[in-house]
N, C-alpha and C positions, 0 to 999 in steps of 0.2 A: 774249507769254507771261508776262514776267514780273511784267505791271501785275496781272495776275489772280493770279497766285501769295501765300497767304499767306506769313507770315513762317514760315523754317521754325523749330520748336521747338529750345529752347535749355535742354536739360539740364546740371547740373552732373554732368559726366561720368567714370567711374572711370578706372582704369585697369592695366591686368594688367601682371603681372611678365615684366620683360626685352622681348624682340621686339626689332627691328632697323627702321632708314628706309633702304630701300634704292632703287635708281634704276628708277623706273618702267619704264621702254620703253617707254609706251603710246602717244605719240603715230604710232611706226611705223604703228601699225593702226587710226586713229581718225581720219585726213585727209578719210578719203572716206567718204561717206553709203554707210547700214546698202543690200547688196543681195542677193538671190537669186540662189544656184548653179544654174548648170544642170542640169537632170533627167539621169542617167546612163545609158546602155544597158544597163546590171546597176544590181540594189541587194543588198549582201549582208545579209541581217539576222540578227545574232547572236540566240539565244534567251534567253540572260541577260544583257541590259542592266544589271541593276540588281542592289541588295542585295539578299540569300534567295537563294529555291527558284528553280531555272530555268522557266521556263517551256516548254509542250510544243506542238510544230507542229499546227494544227489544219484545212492547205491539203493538199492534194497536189498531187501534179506534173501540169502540166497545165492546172493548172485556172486562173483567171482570176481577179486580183483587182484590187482598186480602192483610191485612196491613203485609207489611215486605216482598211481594214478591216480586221481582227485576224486576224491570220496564227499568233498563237500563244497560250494562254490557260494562263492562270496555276494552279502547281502546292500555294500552300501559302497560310499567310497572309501571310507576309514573300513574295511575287511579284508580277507584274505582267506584263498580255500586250503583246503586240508587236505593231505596226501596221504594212503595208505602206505604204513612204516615197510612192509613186506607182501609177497603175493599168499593170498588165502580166500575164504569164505567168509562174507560177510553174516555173521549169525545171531547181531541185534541191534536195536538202535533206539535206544534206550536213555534214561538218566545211570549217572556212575558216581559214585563220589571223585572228584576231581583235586587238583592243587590250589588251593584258592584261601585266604587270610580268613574267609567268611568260615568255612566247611559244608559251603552247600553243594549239593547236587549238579547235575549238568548233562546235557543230552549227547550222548557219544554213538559214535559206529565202532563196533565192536566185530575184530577179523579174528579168524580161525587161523591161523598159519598154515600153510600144506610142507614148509621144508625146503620148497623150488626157488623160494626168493627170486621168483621172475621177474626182470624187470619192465617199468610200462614202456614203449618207444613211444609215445605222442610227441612228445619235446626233440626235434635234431639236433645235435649240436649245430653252433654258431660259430667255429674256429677265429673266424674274420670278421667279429664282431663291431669291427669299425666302417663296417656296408653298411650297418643297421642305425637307423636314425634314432635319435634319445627315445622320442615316443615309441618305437619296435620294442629296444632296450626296455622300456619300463614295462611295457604288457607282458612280455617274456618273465621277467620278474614278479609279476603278480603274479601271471598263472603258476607259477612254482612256487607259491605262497609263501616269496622268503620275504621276512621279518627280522626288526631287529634281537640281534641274539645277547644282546648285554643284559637283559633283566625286562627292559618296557612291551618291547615285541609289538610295535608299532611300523605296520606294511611299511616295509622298504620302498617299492613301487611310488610310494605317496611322498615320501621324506625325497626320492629322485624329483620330483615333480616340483620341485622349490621353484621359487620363481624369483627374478632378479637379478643381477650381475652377484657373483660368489668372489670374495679374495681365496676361500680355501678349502678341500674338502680333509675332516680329519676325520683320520682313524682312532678308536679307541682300541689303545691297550694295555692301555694302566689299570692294573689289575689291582684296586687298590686293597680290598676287603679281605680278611684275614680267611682264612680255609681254600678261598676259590683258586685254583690254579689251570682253568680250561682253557682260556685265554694263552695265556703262557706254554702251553702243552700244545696249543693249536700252531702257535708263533712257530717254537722250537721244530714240529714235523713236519707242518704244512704251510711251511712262507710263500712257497711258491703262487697256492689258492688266495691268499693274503695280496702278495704283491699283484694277480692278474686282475683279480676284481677291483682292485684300487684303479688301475687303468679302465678299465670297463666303466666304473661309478665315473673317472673325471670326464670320460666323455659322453656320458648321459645327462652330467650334468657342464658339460662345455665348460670346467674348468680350468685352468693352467696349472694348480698345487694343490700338494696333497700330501699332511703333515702327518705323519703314523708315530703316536704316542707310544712309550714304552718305559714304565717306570727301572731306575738304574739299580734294583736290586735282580732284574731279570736279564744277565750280561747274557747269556745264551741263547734267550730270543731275540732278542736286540741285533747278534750277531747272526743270526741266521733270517732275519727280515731284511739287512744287509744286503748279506748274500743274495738272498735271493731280487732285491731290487737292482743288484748290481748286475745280474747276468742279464735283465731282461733289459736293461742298459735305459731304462726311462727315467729321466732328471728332473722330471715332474715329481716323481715322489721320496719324499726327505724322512726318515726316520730320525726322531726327536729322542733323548733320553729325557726322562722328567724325574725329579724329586718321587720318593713313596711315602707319600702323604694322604694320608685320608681322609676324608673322600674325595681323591683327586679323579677321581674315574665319573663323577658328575660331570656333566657337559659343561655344565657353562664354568663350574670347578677349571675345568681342562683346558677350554678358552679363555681365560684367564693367567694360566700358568704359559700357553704357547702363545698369547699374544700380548697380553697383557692389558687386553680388553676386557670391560665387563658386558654381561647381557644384559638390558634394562629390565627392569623388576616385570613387567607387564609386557615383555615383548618376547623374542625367538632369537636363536643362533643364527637363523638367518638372517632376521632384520640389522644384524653388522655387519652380515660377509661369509657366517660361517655355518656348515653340516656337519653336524657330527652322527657318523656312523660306529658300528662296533666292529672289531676286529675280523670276528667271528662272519657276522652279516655279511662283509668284501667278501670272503668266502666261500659262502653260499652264492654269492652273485656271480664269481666266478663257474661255478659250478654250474647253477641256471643255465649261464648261455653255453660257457666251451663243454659243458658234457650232455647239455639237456637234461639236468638233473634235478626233480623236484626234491622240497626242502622233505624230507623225512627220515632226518637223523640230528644227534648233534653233540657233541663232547660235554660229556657232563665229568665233574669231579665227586668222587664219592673219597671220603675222608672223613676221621675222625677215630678217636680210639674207641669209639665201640664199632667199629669194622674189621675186620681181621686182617685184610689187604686192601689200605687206601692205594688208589689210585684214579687214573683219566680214562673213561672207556668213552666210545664211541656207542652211542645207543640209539635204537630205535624210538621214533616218536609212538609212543603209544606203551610201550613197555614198562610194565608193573614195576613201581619200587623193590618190590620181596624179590624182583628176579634181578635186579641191578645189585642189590647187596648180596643174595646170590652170587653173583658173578665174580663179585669181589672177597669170596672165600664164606659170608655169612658174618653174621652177628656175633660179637664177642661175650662173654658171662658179663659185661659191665656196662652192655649198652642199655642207656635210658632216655636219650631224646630223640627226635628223629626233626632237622631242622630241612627245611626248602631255602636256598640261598647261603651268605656267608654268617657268621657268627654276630654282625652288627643290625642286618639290613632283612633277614632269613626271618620265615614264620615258624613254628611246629605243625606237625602233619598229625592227623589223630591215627593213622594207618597208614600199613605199607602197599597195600592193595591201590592207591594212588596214580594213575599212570604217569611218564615223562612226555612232557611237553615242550615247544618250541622255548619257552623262557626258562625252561630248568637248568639252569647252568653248576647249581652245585647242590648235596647231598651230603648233611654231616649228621653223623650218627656219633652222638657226643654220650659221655659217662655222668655221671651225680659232678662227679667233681670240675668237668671239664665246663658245665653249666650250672654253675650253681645262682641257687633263687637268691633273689635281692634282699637286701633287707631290708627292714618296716620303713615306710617313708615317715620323713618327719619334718618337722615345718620349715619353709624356704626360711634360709640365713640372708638374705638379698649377697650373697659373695660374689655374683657375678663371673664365674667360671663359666658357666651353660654362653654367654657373650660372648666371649673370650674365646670357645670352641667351637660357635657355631660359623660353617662355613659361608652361608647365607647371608649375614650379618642383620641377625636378627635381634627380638630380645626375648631370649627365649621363658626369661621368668617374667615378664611383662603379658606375653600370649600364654601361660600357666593359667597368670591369676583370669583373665577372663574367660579361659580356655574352661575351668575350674566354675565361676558363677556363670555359665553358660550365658558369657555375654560376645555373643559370635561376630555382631556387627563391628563391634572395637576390635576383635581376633583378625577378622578380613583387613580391617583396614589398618593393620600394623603387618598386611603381607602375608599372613598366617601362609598363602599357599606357593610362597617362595621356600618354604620350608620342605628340603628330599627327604626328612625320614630317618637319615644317616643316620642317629642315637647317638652323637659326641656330646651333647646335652646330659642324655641320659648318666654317660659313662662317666662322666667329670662331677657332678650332683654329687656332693658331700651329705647329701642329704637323703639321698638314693627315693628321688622322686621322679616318675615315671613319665618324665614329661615328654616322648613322643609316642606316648600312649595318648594323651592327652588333645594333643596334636590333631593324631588322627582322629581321635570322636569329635574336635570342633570340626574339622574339617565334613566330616559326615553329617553332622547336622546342619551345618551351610548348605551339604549340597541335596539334603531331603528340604531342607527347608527352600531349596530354590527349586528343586523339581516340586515342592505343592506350591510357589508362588506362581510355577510356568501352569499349571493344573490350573490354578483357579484365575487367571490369566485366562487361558483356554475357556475356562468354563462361563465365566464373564463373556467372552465375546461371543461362544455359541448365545448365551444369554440375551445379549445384545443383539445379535443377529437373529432372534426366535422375535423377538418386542420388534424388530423393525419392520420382520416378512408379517408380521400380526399388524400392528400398524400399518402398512401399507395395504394390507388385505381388508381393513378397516374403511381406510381412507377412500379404495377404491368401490367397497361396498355405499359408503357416504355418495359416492361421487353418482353410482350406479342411483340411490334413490332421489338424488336431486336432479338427474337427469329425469326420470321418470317421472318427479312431482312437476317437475319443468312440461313434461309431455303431457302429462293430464292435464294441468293449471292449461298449457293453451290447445289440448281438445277441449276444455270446457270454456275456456274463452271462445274459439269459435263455433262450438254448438251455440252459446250465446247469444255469438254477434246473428248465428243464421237465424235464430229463436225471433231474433229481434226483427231481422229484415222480413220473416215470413210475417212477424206481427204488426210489422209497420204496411206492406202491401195486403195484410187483410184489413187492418184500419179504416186505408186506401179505399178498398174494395167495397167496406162500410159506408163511408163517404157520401162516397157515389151513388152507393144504392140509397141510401138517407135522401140525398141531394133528389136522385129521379122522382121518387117513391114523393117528396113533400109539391115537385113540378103538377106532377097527374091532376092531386088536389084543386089545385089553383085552377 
């Protein structure tokens, strides 16, 4: 592979403020070649995988589907529908407990597996994908409901639809967070899916380049994304080594280091030139068109010592946590956490019953020791490390303390929401104060307190708009009586005037007879 590999491009490369080198893990779960989880006897399928509008069930119970056909289609434009993992019976559609930071519930289609793993043919393949105009390309894309697969899982379909002249589309695959290795597992088997959708993406998005990130502790993927750009002989797309710096797998982190651009605080990748995609995602997109393959699967990494056998499997969307640790031998005597994501950025799951979803990208089942609890926080020293490591270039003990007197307006306007979450804050804090814990509750109470200002916003202008249709219904009743008073005032003006003219010719009438009646006399 590697006689065929060009050299990979060698940019002078930027690089962002602060981030941390911290110790990979990855080899736990990189020993053994990329395999296939076993098909489940359930699949649970959440309806909102992704960024946006949930999506709404379009099966009933009962009824019979087939892996990859859409079990649920999409509500808005920010959505994406969902695809049964395997062919089986649908046999509820119900709330499930889902993967989710909150631990709330969530409405899922719940399949029976039959064994057949049939698969749906509605999608044909597209071999010659360069017939097909961006717009084709992108609806193909949605209906296969692929999303991004780095962590956000915001419809790819929608992120193709950028609009404006582009310098570049990049790939992500700087894998920067310690435990995760699917990325890396995906590079190393399946560069090929990697390398086709990179061309698929640059010509839906009419661009000339197409930069695929790869941090330089992963020399094996790097060579084998190589390779595989080089056979398919396209010079459009450059494979970059980057620095392992964390969180260099943040976008606009990434756009910084390969261009040495920044994003403006309030804007988009695109608004300078640039799309960033996940590694992962190009490969679902390849898939989409050249097999007609909807998104219903995706390499997750399970890892950790309380696993028996870390490794990368290929799993079914919908498939139960218990049956992925399953697969990977079962739970050690020493397991005690059970994390969604990498060791930085990752939540705890209260269960295994959990199904996998399009954003699960990693699964660590860590020991007492491999997690242990922080200790007591204690009062900010102002030392200025949390600055110093924040990649954002934030102040993170400055958004603390108002984070802290729940003073959100001053939180917002020091950027609070340029803040990813990373916890190089947290980790560096001599003081072991939880401050993107903190983070997040400002940021949630920003955005309840701007969904009740959008509510009473709303509820004012119904208000508004109820006083106007009442006033107006006022004004035309007003209008209604003064027309009326108008039409009596001159019926009785001219009953009047005729009152008068019959009493002026009876007068007349009078007169006359007066006048004969005194003639006779004489």
């Amino acid at each position: 592979m590697a006689d065929e590999a060009e050299p990979v491009t060698e940019l002078r490369l930027g690089r962002f403020h602060g981030g941390l080198r911290l110790e990979p893990n990855k080899t736990l779960s990189t020993e053994l070649p990329l395999k296939s989880a076993p098909i489940p006897p359930r699949l649970v399928h959440p309806l909102n995988q992704h960024a946006g509008a949930s999506s709404e069930p379009m099966v009933e119970i009962g009824e019979r589907v087939l892996r990859g056909q859409p079990i649920s289609s999409p509500t808005g434009f920010i959505s994406a529908p969902v695809h049964a993992g395997s062919s089986g019976t649908v046999v509820a559609i119900e709330t499930h407990p889902v993967a989710h930071p909150s631990g709330l519930d969530a409405l899922c289609v719940v399949v029976e597996t039959d064994g057949e793993d049939e698969a749906y043919a509605g999608y044909p393949a597209i071999p010659e994908f360069a017939t097909l105009s961006p717009i084709a390309l992108r609806a193909r894309v949605r209906d296969c409901g692929v999303v991004g697969l780095g962590g956000a899982a915001f419809p790819t379909a929608v992120k193709l639809n950028a609009a404006g002249a582009l310098n570049a589309l990049i790939l992500n695959g700087a894998e920067c967070e310690p435990y995760i290795s699917c990325d890396d597992t995906l590079l190393r088997f399946r560069a090929h899916d990697i390398a086709s959708g990179a061309r698929i993406m640059l010509h839906a998005l009419e661009v000339g380049r197409c930069l695929v990130a790869i941090e330089d502790d992963k020399p094996a993927a790097c060579e084998a994304l190589a390779g595989a750009v080089a056979r398919l002989g396209d010079p459009r797309i450059e494979v970059v080594r980057v620095p392992a710096i964390y969180p260099e797998g943040g976008e606009r982190q990434l756009i910084t280091v390969l261009t040495g651009e920044e994003v403006p605080a309030d804007g988009l990748p695109a608004d300078i030139g640039y799309l960033v995609h996940n590694v992962g995602t190009a490969a679902w997109v390849a898939r989409a068109i050249l097999a007609g393959e909807a998104l219903h699967s995706r390499i997750v990494t399970v890892t950790g010592r309380g696993v028996v056998q870390p490794q990368n499997l290929e799993v079914r969307i919908g498939t139960p946590i218990a049956d992925v640790v399953a697969a990977c031998g079962g739970y050690t005597e020493h397991a005690r956490h059970l994390l969604m994501g990498g060791a930085m950025m990752g939540f705890s799951l209260p269960s295994d019953d959990i199904p996998i979803i399009k954003k699960t990208n990693c699964l660590v089942i860590g020991t007492a020791e491999d997690i242990a609890p922080r200790g007591p926080a204690r009062a900010c020293i102002r030392c200025g490390e949390c600055a110093r490591a924040c990649p954002a270039q934030l102040l993170p003990q400055q958004l603390y303390w108002h984070a802290r007197a729940d003073d959100f307006d001053k939180a917002d306007a020091m950027n609070l929401f340029d803040c990813i979450e990373c916890g190089c804050c947290d980790l560096v804090c001599p003081s072991h104060i939880p401050l993107t814990r903190y983070f997040r509750y400002a940021k949630s109470q920003i955005w309840h307190n701007e969904r009740d200002r959008v509510k009473a916003e709303r509820a004012k202008r119904r208000h508004d708009q109820r006083e106007a249709r009442l006033e107006e219904a006022r004004a035309a009743k007003r209008r209604r009586l003064a027309a009326r008073t108008r039409a009596l005032e001159a019926g009785t003006a001219r009953e009047t005037g005729r009152k008068a003219a019959i009493d002026e010719i009876m007068q007349r009438a009078q007169e006359k007879k007066d006048a004969g009646d005194g003639g006779g006399e004489a």
